[in-house]
N, C-alpha and C positions, 0 to 999 in steps of 0.2 A: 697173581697180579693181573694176569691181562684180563681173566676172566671176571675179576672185580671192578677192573674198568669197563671191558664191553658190557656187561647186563646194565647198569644206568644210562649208557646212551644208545642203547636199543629201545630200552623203555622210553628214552625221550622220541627218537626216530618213531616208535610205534603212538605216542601223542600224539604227534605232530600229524602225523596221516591222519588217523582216526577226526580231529578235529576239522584237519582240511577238506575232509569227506563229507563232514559233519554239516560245513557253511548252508545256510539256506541260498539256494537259484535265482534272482529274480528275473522276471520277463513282462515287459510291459503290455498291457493289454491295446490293441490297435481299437481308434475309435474307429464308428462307420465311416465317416469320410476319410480317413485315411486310407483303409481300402479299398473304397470305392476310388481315389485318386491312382491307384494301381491300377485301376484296371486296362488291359491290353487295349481295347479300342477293336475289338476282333468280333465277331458273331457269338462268340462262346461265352465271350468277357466283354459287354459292350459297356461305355460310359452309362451310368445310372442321372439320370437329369431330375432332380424334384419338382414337381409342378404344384403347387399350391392350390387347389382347387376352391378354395373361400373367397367367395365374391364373383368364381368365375365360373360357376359349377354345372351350367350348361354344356360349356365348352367341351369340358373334363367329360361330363358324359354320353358327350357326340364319338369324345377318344373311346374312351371303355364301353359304349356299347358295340363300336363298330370291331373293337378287339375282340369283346368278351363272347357276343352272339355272331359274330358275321364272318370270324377269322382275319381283319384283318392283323397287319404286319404288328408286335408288341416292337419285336427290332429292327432297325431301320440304318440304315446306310447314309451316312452323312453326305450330301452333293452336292455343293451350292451353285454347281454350272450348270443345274438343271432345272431351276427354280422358275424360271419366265416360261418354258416350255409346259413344265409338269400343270402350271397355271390353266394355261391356257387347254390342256388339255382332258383337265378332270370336270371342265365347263363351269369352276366354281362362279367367274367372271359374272356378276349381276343376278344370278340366275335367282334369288330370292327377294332380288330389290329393282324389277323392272314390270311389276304391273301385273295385276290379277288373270290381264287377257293372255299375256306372256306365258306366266307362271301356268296356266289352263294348257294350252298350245305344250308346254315341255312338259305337261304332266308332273308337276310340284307343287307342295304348299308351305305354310306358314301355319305351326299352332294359332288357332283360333284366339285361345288366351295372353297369346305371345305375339302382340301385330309390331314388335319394335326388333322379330328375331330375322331381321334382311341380311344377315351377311352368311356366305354358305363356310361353313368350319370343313376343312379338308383334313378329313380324320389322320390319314396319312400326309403327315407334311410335304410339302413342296418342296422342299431343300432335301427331300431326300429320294434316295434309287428308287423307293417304294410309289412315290405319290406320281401326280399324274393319272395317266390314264388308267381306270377300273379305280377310283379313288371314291369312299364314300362321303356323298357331304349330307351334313344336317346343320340347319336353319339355329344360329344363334343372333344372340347381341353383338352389331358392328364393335363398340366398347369393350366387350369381355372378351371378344375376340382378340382382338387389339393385344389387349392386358393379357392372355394367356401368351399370347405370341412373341411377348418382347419377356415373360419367364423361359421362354426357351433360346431366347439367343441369347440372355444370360448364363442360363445353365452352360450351352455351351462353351461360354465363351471362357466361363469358372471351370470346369472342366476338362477343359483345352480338348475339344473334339476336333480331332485334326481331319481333313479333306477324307471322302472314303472309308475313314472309322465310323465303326457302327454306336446306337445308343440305343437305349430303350428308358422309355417313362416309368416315374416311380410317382402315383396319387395321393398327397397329402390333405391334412384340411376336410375331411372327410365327414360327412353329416347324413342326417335320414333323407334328404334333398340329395342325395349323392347315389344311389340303390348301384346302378350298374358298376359302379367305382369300389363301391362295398364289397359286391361280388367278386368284381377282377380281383382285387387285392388281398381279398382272402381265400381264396381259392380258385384258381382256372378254371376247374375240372366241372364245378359246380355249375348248372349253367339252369338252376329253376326260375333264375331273374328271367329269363330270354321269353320264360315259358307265361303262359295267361294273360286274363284281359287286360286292358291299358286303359288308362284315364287317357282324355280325349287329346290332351297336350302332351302325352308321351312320345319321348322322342324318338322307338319303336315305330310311331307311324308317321315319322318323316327322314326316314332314311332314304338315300335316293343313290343311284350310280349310272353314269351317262350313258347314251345307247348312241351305235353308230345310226341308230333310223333318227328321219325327219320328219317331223310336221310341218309341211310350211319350208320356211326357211331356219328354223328352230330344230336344235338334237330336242330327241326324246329323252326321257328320264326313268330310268325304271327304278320304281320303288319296290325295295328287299324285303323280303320274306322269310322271316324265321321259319326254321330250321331249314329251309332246304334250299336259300342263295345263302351263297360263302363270296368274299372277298378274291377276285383274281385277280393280277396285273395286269391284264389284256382285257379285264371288263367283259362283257357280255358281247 
């Protein structure tokens, strides 16, 4: 008797596991902004900020070339107490919208093809520990300028970049008008864009970074040279 009752409700106990073993897992798959929304805000882990590069694609590859060939900063230190100073001290102030004789005197130009690109793009933002002085600027559109700049206090602001966290750029939007952006984005490492001759408005030959010497009353401006000036925080 007992033994004809325990074997049917062992057999059911051993069901019952075997099925509950059995259940399929699920686990939802995180989309990219959601982990990108995790992220620590740290050097390691910094906010990723999208930047849309269509429409604005100068701007974009003032950033990536001065990233991709020149070393400067991909991640950046959010700062916004530094923003008036770092201004004034990467010489962006006028420096490609005050006159041929000026522009001569600091040693800078304007694409030839490009006589509307007056405003200088501080490759390293201003709002951040990075920018400032040893800052590379090239000569875009005051407008795309503009328009790339208020996609970045967007991002951060969607991203909740807090004081001190760090972010780094992610280039969307991406077209054959875009070569340095292409590069960055698909591989760092790769660096044959940096390499060979330029068309006369490549922005290769209007990279600049400000000198403590003077002309005049005017800083100097020294224009970068692939491969052998790299991006420093103290500049030249």
């Amino acid at each position: 008797m007992y033994f004809s009752n325990f074997l049917p409700v062992a057999a059911l106990l051993s069901l019952h596991i075997s099925s509950s073993l059995a259940l399929p897992t699920t686990t939802t798959a995180e989309e990219p902004h959601q982990i990108e929304a995790r992220a620590a805000g740290s050097s390691a882990d910094p906010h990723l900020l999208d930047i849309d590069c269509k429409g604005v694609e100068e701007v974009c590859e003032a950033q990536c070339l001065a990233i991709h060939c020149f070393n400067s900063p991909a991640i950046m230190q959010y700062n916004s107490g530094v923003k008036k100073a770092n201004f004034k001290a990467s010489g962006a102030k006028a420096l490609f919208s005050s006159g041929k004789v000026r522009m001569d005197k600091k040693g800078v130009a304007i694409p030839p093809g490009h006589p509307t690109y007056t405003s200088a793009e501080e490759t390293s933002n201003e709002s951040a520990t990075e920018g400032g002085k040893g800052c590379l600027l090239v000569p875009v559109s005051v407008a795309h300028n503009l328009a790339e700049g208020k996609q970045y206090q967007t991002q951060l602001q969607g991203k909740k970049v807090a004081q001190m966290q760090y972010f780094k750029k992610k280039y969307t939007g991406l077209s054959t008008s875009t070569p340095y952006c292409n590069a960055y984005m698909k591989n760092v490492n790769d660096k044959a864009v940096c390499t060979g001759s330029k068309s006369r408005d490549d922005p290769m030959n209007f990279i600049y970074r400000k000198t403590s010497k003077k002309n005049g009353n005017a800083y100097v401006f020294h224009k970068m040279k692939y491969p052998t000036d790299k991006w420093t925080k103290n500049g030249l």
